[in-house]
N, C-alpha and C positions, 0 to 999 in steps of 0.2 A: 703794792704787790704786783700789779700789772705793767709796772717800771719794769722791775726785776727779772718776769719772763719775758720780758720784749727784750731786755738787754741780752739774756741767757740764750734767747732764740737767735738774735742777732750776730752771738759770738757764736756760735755751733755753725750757724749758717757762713758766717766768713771762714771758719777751718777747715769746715767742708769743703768750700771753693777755692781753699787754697789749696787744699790735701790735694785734688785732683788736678789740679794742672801742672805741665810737664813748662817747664821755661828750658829753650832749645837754642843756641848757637851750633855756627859751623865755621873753618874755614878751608881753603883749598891753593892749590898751587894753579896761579891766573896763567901759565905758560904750557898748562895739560889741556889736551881735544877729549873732554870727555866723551864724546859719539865715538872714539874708538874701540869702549870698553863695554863687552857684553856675555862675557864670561865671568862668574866670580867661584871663589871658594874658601875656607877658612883657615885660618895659619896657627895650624893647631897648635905649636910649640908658643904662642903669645896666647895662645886662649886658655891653655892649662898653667899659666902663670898668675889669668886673673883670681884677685882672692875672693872668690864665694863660690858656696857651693854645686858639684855636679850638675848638680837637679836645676840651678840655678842658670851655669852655662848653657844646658840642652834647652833652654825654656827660652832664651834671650837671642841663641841659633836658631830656631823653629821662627819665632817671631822675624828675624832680619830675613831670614828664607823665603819667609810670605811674601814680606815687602818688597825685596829684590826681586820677586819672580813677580809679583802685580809692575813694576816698573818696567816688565820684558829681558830682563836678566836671566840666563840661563846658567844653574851652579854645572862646576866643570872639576874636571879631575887635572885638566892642566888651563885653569885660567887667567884669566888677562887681570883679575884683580883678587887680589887675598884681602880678607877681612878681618879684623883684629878687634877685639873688647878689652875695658878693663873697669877697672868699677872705684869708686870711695865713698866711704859712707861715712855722717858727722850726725850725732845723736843732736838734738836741738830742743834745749827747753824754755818754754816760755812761760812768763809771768803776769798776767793781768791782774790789775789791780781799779776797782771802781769802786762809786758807792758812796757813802758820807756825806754829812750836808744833808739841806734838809730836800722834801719832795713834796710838800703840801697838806692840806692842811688835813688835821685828823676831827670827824666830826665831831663837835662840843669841847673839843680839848685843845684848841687856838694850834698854833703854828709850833708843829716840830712835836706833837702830842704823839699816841702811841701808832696812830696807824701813819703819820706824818715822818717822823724821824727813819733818815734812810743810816744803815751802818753800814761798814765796810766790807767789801765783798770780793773775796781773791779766786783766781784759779788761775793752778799749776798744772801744765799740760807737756808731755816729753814725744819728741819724735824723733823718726829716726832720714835724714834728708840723703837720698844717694844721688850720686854721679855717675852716670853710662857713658865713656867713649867707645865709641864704632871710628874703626881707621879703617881707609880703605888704601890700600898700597899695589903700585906697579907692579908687578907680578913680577915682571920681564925686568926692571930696573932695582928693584928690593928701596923703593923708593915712598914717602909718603906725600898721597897727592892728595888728600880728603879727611876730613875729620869732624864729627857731629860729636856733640855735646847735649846732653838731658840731663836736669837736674830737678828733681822731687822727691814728695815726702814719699816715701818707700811703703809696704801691707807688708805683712809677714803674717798674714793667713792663706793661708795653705791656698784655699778655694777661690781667691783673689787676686795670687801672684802672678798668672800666666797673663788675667785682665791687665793688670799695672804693668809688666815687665811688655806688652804689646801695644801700649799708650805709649812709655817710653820710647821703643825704637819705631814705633809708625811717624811721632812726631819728629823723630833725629830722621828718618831715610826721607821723609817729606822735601830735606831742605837738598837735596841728592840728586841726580847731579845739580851742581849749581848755574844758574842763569850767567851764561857768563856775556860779557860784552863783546860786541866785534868791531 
């Protein structure tokens, strides 16, 4: 029995740690000065194309806004960079399967007796895994020079979304500007 809740703890405590981490690429155009850029603003006509909702866009602008402006970015009514999102989401179900075989001995009843004999033990668990792009584009050139990538298991509790949806983009504007070589 003691198996059983050490596996059961084991597996909660690895979907936990999976649920919460954001896995982040970026890439960019290696022929941009990015120190030229410290204006930004958003291209609304790309951000009311992405598919999720309202509540959803204003939550994921508010979050890029913080980051931008912690980074020394100042949003502009005519700036040097437009910001672009867009989103996919892929439902993901997984299947564990352990258990069976024996686990020791049960007392007075030899090997594989009642408290010995392990059965089979499944769980079916469904998520939902999204994808955030943040583009960041020439303003002046209508050009794309920057591009971050988050991909995690998404909350769809209300009280939670703004947390997750500020994990996602603080991890994509982290990789921002990029170290470039000289």
């Amino acid at each position: 029995m003691k198996t059983v809740k050490f596996l059961s703890l084991l597996f909660i405590t690895a979907m936990t740690v999976s649920c919460s981490s954001v896995r982040v690429s970026s890439d960019y155009d290696e022929a941009v000065n990015f120190d030229q850029y410290k204006t930004y603003g958003f291209l609304k006509d790309g951000i009311d194309k992405a598919e999720i909702s309202d509540l959803d866009k204003k939550r994921i602008m508010r979050a890029i806004e913080t980051e931008m402006q912690e980074k020394g970015f100042t949003k502009s009514d005519k700036p040097a960079l437009l910001v672009n999102i867009f989103t996919k989401a892929n439902k993901e179900v997984n299947v564990n399967q352990w258990g069976g075989g024996y686990w020791g001995w049960g007392p007075g009843w030899g090997w594989g007796g009642p408290w010995g004999w392990g059965g089979n033990y499944n769980s079916v668990s469904t998520s939902t895994e999204g994808t955030l792009f943040i583009d960041l584009i020439d303003a002046s050139k209508k050009e794309l020079i920057w591009q971050g990538v988050g991909k995690g298991v998404l909350t769809f509790e209300r009280d939670k979304k703004q947390e997750r949806i500020n994990e996602f983009v603080e991890e994509i504007i982290a990789q921002f500007p990029p170290v470039q070589k000289k």
